[in-house]
N, C-alpha and C positions, 0 to 999 in steps of 0.2 A: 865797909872796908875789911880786907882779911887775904887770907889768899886761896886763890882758887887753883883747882888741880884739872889740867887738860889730858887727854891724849887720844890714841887714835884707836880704831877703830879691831886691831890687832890685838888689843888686849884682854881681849873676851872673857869680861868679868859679868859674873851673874847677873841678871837686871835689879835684882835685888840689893844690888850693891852699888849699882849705880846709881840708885833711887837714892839710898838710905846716906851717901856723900856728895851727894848732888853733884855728881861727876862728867865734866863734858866731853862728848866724845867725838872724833872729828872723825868720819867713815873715808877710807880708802875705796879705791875702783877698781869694778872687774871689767875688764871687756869680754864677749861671750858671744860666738855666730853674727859679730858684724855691733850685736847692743851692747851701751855700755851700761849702768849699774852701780850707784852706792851701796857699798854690803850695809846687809838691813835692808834695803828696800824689795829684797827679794829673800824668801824663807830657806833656810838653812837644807831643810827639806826637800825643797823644789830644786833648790840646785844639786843637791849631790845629785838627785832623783837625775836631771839631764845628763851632769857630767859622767855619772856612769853608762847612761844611755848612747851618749851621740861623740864619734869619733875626735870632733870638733878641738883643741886645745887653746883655752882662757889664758887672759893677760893679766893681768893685775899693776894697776899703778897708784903710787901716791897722792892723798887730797891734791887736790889745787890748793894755791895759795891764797886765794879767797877764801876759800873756805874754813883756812886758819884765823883770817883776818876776824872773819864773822863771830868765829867763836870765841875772842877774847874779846871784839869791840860789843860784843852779846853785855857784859858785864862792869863796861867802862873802865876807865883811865888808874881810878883810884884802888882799885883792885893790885895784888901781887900774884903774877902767874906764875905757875910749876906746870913745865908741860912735857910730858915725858914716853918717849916714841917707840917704834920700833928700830931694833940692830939698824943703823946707816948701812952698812954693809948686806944687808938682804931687801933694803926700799930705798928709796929718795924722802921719803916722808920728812928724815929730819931737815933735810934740804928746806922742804918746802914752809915746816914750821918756823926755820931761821929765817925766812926769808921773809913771812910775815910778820916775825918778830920786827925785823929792819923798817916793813914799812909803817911801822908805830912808835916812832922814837920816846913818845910821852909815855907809854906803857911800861911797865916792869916786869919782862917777860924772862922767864930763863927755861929752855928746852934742855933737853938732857936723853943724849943716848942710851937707853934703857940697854944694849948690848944685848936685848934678847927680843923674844915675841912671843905668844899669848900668854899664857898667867905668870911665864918669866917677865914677864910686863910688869903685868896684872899685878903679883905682888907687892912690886914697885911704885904702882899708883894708887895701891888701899894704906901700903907704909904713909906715902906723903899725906892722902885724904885723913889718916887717923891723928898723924902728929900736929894738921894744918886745924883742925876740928879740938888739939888739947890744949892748943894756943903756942905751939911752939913758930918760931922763923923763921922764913926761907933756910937764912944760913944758918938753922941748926938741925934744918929738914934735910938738905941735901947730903952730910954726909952720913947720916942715916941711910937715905937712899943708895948711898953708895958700899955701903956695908953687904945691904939685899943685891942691890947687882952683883959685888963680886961672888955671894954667896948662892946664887939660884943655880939650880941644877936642871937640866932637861933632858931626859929619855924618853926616847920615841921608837914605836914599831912600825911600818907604814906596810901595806897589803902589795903594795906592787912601786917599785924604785921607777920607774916610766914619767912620773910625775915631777917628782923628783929633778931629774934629767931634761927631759924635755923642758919645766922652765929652769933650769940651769943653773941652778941649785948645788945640786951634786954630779961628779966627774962620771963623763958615759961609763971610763971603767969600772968605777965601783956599781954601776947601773947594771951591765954584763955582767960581773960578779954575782952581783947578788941575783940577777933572772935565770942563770944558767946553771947554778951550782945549788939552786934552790934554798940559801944561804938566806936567816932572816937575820939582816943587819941590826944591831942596835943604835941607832942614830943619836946627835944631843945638839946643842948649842953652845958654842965656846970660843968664846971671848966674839961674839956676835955672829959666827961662822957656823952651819951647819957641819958638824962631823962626822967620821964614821966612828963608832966606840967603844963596837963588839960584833962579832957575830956569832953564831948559833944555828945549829939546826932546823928549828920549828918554831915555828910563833909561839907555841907553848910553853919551849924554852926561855925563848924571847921574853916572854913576859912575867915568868916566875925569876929570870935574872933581875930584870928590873925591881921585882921588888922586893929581892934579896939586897942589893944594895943600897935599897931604900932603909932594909930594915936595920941592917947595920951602921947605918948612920943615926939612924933613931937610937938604937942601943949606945952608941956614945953621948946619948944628950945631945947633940946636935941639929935637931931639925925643927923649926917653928911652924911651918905650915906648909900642908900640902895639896895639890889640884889634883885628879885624876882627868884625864883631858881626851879628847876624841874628836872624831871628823864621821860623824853619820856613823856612829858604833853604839850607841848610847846603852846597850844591854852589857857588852863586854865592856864600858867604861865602869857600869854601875857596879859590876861585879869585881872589879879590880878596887874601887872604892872599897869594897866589903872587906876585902883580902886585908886592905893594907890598915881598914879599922881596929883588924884585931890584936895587931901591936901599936898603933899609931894612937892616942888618947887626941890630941888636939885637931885642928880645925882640918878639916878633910873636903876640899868646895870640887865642884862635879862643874866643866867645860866647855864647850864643844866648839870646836874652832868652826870659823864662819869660812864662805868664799875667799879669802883672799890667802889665809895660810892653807887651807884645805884645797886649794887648786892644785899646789907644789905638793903639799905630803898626799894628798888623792884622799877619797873614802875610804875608812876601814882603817885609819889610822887610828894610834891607843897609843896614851905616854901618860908618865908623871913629871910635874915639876911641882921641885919644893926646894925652901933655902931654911 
């Protein structure tokens, strides 16, 4: 007996970390040239490797509700669930967790709009796994949890706004904007909504502002942990890591968003989130 911490597949926490909290993850769908696909059952690799290749544009949709079901009936009745999703407002997933929720009335389940996605999650589900792991309670876990939502932050640069657009994400105008005037937007997440947050010249700009505002939140004491996070970039993640080591003393984890957020931001995408 204890409580167990769920979520989905959006939260793209190290495996190392899902090991070490024995964390369950419930994978979202991509559909792709007709197939569809649990993320994870196809390599992070392989995919951007097509998506960059073939004109083709992916779908992505919420577990089924089965497969909610499975993962809480995975650990029995006696169990307390924390199950904790992606923004409602960019998937159905929380839908589909409520929904399985419902059909286990014996269970103790409580879902919870994480209001963001990957390690804006992410942070949200290693908070509950740490406090659920020192023995604290649900109701002393959630508003904890709710401290790290309001407080996570997302900056993102993405290679081309097309992806963006096309799955319908962000408004064609700001897509035009930014493909025409060569304008590298700073994007974030806010209050579960993708936004626009800046723009800037060059990606290069783009990403030294990024971690100028990282670092000045740092300098007020205010920041506990931070991701460097990417979409098939892994040299300019690592290196963005390194930058933001050299004022940043705590916990720094390295990302890489899988198919289903990386369909929408494309390849070549590079952000920080931290709270």
């Amino acid at each position: 007996m204890g409580i167990r911490v769920i979520t989905d597949s959006t939260s793209y926490l190290p495996p190392e970390k899902i090991k070490e909290f024995g964390i369950e993850v419930v994978p979202l769908e991509i559909n792709f040239q007709g197939t569809t696909f649990r993320e994870g059952e196809v390599s992070n690799q392989e995919y951007y490797q097509r998506l960059r290749s073939e004109n083709a544009f992916p779908t992505t949709s919420q577990p089924p509700v089965g497969d909610f079901v499975e993962a809480f009936k995975k650990y029995g009745s006696e169990e307390t669930y924390i199950c904790l999703v992606i923004s409602e407002l960019l998937s159905g997933t929380f839908q589909s967790a409520e929904t399985a929720a419902s059909l286990l009335p014996d269970y103790d389940i409580t879902v919870l709009d994480s209001r963001s996605a990957a390690m804006g999650l992410g942070f949200q589900v290693l908070k509950a796994a740490e406090l659920a792991r020192q023995g604290y309670s649900r109701d002393e876990i959630i508003p904890e949890l709710v401290k790290v939502r309001t407080a996570v932050k997302i900056l993102f640069i993405v290679d081309n706004l097309e992806y963006l657009v096309r799955g319908g994400r962000l408004g064609k105008a700001s897509g035009l904007l930014g493909n025409l005037l060569q304008v590298k937007p700073i994007l974030g997440v806010v209050d579960g909504r993708i936004e626009l947050m800046d723009k800037v010249r060059s990606k290069g700009r783009a990403v030294k502002h990024i971690i100028e505002i990282l670092k000045n939140q740092v300098e007020n004491g205010s920041v506990s942990a931070v991701a460097a996070i990417h979409a098939d970039n892994p040299a300019e993640a690592l290196e963005l890591k390194k930058q933001v080591g050299e004022f940043f003393t705590g916990p720094i984890l390295l990302s890489e968003v899988g198919p289903t957020v990386g369909s929408h931001v494309g390849p070549g995408a590079l952000g920080l989130i931290y709270y």
